[in-house]
Backbone as CSV, one residue per row, in Angstrom:
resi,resn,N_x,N_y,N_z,CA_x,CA_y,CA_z,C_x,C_y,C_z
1,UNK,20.219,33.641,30.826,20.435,34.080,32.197,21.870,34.585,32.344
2,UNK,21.933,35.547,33.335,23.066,35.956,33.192,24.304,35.305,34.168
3,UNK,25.138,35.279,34.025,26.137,34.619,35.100,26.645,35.346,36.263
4,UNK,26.633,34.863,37.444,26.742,35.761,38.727,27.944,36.016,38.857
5,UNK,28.865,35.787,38.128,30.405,35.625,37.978,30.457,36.942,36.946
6,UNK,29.420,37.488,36.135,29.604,38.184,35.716,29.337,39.555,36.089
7,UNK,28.774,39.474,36.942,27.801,40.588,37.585,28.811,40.907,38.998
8,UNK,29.667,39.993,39.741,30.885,40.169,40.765,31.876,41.327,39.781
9,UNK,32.136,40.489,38.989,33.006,41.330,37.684,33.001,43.083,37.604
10,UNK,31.703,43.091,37.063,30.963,44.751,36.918,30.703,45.453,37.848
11,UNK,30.276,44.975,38.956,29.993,45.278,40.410,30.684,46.988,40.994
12,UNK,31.783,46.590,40.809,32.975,46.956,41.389,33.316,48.483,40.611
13,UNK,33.021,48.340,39.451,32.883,49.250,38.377,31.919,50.015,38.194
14,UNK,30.360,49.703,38.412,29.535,50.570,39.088,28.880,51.293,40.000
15,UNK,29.811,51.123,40.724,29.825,51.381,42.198,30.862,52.613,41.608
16,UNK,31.927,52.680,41.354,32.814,53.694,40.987,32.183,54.507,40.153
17,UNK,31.686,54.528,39.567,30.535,55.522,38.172,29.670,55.917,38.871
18,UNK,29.053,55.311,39.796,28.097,55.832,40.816,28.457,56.584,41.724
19,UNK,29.767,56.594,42.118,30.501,57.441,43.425,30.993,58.517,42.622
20,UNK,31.046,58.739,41.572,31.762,59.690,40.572,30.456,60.876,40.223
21,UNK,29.325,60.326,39.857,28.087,60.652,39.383,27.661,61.527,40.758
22,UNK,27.935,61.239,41.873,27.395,61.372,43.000,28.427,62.917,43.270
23,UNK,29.836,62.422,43.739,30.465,63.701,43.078,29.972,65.267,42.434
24,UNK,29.488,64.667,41.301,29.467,65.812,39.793,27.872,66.298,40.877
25,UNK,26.793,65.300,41.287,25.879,66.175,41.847,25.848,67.030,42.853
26,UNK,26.884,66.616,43.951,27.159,67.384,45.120,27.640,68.642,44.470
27,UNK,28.801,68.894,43.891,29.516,69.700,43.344,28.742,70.764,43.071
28,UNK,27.493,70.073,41.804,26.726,71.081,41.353,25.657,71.704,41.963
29,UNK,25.006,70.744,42.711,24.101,71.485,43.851,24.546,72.409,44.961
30,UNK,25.968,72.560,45.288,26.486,73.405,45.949,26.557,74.861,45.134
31,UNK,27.195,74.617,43.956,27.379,75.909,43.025,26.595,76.634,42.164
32,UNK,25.313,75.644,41.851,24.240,75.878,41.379,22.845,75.927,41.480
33,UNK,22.622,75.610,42.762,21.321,75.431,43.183,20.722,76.641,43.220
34,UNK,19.346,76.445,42.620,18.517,77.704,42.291,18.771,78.182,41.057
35,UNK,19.803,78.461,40.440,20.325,78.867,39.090,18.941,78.299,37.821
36,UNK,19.250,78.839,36.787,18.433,78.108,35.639,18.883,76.739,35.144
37,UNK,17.746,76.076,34.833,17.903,74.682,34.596,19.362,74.607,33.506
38,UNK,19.650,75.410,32.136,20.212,75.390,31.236,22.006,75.371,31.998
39,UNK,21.366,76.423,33.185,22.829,76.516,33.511,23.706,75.682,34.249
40,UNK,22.356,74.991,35.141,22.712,73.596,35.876,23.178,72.537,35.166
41,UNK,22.298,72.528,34.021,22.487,71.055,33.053,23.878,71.421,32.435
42,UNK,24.774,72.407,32.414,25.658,72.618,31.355,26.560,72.194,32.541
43,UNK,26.980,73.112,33.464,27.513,72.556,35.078,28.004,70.928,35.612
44,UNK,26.535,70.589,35.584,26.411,68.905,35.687,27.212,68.181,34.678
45,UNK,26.770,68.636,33.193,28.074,67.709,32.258,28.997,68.205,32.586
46,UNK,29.565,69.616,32.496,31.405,69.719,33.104,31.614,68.982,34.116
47,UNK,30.761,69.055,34.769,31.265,68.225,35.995,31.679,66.950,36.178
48,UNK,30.804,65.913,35.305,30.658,64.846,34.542,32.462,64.613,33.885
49,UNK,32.347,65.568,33.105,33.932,65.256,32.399,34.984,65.158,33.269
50,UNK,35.390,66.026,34.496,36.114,66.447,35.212,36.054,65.418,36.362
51,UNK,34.900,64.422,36.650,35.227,63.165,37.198,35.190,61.769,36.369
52,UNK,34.979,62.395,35.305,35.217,61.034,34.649,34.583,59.728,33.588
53,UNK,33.334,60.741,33.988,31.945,59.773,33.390,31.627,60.691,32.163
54,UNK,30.543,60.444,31.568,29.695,60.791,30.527,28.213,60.279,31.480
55,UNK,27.356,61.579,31.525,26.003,61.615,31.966,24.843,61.634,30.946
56,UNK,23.872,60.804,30.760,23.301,60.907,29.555,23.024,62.297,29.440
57,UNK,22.124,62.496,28.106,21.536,64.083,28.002,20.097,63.669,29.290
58,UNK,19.193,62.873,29.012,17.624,62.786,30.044,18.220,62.945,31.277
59,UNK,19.680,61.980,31.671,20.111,62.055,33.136,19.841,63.533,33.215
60,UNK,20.697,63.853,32.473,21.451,65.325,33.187,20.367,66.546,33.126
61,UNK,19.527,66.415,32.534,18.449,67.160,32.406,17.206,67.295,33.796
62,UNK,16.972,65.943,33.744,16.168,65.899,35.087,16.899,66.427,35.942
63,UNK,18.286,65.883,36.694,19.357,66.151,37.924,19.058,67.572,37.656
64,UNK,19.501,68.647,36.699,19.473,69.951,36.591,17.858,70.371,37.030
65,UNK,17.078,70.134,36.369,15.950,70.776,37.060,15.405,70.128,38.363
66,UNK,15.906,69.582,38.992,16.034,69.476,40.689,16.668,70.167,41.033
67,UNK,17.809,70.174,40.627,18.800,70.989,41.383,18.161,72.156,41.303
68,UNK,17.699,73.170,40.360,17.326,74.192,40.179,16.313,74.691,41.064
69,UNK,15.209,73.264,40.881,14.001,73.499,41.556,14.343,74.071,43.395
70,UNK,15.775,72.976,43.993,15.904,72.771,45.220,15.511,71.378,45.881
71,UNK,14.989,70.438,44.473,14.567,69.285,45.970,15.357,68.242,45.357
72,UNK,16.926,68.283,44.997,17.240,67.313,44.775,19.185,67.980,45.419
């Protein structure tokens, strides 16, 4: 089991990766929406670097073809 002392710990830290992540999507759905998936997904990782994180490849793949599509 895990310790709740440990999870206060991390908390705090994913919440920041999450506000960062959140960032890189606004960003890109502003500049890229509608665009091709390839071009979104390339977008989304710069974007990724430039706040700070690393986005998996599946993340960033799905996020891009929403964005592309329009419903994300």
């Amino acid at each position: 089991m895990v310790d709740a002392s440990e999870y206060d710990k991390a908390m705090p830290w994913l919440q920041e990766q999450v506000a960062r992540y959140e960032k890189a999507l606004v960003e890109v759905r502003v500049t890229h929406g509608g665009r091709p998936v390839s071009k979104v997904k390339a977008a989304l990782l710069a974007a990724g670097e430039r706040h700070g994180i690393r986005i998996a490849n599946e993340v960033a793949q799905d996020a891009a073809g929403r964005i592309a599509e329009g419903t994300l």
